[in-house]
C-alpha positions in Angstrom: -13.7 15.1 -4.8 -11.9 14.2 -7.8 -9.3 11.2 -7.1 -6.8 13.3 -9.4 -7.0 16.6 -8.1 -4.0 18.6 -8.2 -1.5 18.1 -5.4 -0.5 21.9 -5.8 -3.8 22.9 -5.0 -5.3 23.7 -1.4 -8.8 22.4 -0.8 -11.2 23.5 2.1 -12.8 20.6 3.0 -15.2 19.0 5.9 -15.7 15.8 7.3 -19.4 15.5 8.9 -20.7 12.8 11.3 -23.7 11.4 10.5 -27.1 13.2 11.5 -24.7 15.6 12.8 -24.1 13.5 16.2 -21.9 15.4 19.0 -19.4 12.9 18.9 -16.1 15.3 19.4 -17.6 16.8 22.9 -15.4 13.6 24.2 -12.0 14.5 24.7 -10.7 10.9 24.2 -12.6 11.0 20.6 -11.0 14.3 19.6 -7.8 13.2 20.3 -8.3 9.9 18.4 -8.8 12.3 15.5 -6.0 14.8 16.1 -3.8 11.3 16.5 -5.2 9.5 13.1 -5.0 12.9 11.3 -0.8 13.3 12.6 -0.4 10.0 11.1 -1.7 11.1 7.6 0.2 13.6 7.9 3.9 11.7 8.8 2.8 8.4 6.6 0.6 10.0 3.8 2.0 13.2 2.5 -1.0 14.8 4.3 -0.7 19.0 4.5 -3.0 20.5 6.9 -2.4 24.7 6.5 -5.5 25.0 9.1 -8.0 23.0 10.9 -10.7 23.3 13.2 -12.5 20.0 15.3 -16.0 21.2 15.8 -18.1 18.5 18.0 -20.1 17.3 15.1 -17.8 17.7 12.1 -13.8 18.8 11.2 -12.9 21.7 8.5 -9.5 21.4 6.9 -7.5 23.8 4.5 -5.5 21.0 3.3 -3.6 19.3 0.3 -1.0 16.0 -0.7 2.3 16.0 -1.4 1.6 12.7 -3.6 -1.1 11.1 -4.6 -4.9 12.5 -4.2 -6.7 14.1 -1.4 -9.6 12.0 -1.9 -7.8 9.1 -0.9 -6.1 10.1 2.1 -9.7 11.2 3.3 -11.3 8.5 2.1 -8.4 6.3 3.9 -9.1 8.5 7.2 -12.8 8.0 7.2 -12.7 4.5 7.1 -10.2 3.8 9.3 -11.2 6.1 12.0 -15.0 5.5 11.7 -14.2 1.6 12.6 -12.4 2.5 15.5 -14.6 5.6 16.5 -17.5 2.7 16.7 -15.3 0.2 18.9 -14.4 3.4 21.5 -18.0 4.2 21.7 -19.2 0.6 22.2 -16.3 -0.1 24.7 -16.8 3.1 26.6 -19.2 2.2 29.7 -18.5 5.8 30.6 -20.8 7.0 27.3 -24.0 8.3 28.3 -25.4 8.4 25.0 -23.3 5.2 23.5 -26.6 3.5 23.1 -28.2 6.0 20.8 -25.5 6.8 19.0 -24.3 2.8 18.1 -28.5 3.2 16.9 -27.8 6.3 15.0 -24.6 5.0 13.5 -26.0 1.4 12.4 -29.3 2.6 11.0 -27.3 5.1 8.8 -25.6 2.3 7.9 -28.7 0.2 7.1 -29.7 2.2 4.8 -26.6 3.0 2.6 -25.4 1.0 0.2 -21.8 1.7 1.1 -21.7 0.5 4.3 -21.7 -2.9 5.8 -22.3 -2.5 9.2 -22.8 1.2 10.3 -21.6 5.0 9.6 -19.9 7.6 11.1 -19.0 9.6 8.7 -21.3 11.4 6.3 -20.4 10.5 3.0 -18.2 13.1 0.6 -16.1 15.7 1.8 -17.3 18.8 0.1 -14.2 19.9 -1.3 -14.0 23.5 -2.2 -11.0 24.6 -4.6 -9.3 27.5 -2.7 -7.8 29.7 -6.1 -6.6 33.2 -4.8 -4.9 34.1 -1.6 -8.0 36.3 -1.0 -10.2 32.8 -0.9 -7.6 30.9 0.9 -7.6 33.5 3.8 -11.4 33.8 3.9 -11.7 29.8 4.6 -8.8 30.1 6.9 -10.8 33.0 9.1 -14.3 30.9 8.3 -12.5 27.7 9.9 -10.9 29.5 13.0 -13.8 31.6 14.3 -16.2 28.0 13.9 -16.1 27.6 17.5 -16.5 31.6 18.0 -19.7 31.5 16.1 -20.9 28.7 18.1 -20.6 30.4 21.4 -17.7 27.8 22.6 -14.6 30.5 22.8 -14.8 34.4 23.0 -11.7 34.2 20.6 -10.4 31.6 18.1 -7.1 31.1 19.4 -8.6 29.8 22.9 -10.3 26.4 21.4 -8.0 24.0 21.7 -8.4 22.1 18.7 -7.9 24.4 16.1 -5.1 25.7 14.6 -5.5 29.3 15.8 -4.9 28.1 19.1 -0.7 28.2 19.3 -0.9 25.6 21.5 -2.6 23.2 19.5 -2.2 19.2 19.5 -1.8 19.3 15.8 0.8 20.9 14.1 -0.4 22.6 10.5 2.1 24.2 8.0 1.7 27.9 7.0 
């Protein structure tokens, strides 16, 4: 994403774990994110329209009031994939922490723009949302996510996405 996009502008964007690891099927991890993701949105100018936390990876329709989008992510990503790591490692209720402390430090092993591990799959895959008619197709794309995947018979039943009205994260539409 371009560090000066356009703070008027609403981007669709997702955040992936790496190798696509089932982190979010943790409650405690999901609300880590829904917690870190309030923050950005109290502290930095963070506007989140709609959302959707999938177990493997989040999809936002979001923008900034100041400042770039790319930032705030980037700032997100690094902050919460350090602590992500540290709640995995302390958890002695993980079943899979050992594997997935693996998974996260050979990934980063072998990238160059990590020191010690990663979480997150690098970029966000930022997609420009320029009509109402594209804005409204993401919107429907993010909320039936966990529809498609067999998790919910209808969108506004998952609990971490904004089609649920009862939802732990408040978006603006």
């Amino acid at each position: 994403m371009s560090r000066n996009a356009s703070t008027d502008e609403l981007y669709f964007v997702t955040l992936t774990v790496t190798d696509w690891i089932d982190v979010f099927t943790r409650r405690i991890y999901s609300e880590f994110i829904v917690e870190n993701l309030t923050w950005c949105q109290q502290n930095k100018g963070l506007n989140i329209y709609a959302y959707v936390i999938m177990t493997n990876h989040i999809h936002m329709v979001a923008n900034v009031t100041n400042g770039s989008l790319g930032d705030v992510l980037g700032h997100f990503k690094t902050y919460t994939s350090k602590e992500l790591f540290k709640m995995i490692k302390s958890n002695e209720q993980e079943s899979r922490r050992d594997w997935m402390l693996y998974a996260f430090e050979r990934a980063g092993k072998y990238n160059p723009l990590n020191v010690n591990h990663q979480f997150w799959q690098n970029g966000n895959y930022p997609v420009l949302l320029y009509s109402l008619p594209v804005i409204n197709q993401k919107i429907d794309y993010i909320h039936d996510n966990p529809v498609r995947a067999g998790f919910v018979g209808s969108a506004h039943e998952f609990w971490y996405s904004s089609a649920n009205p009862e939802s732990p994260l408040k978006v603006l539409y």
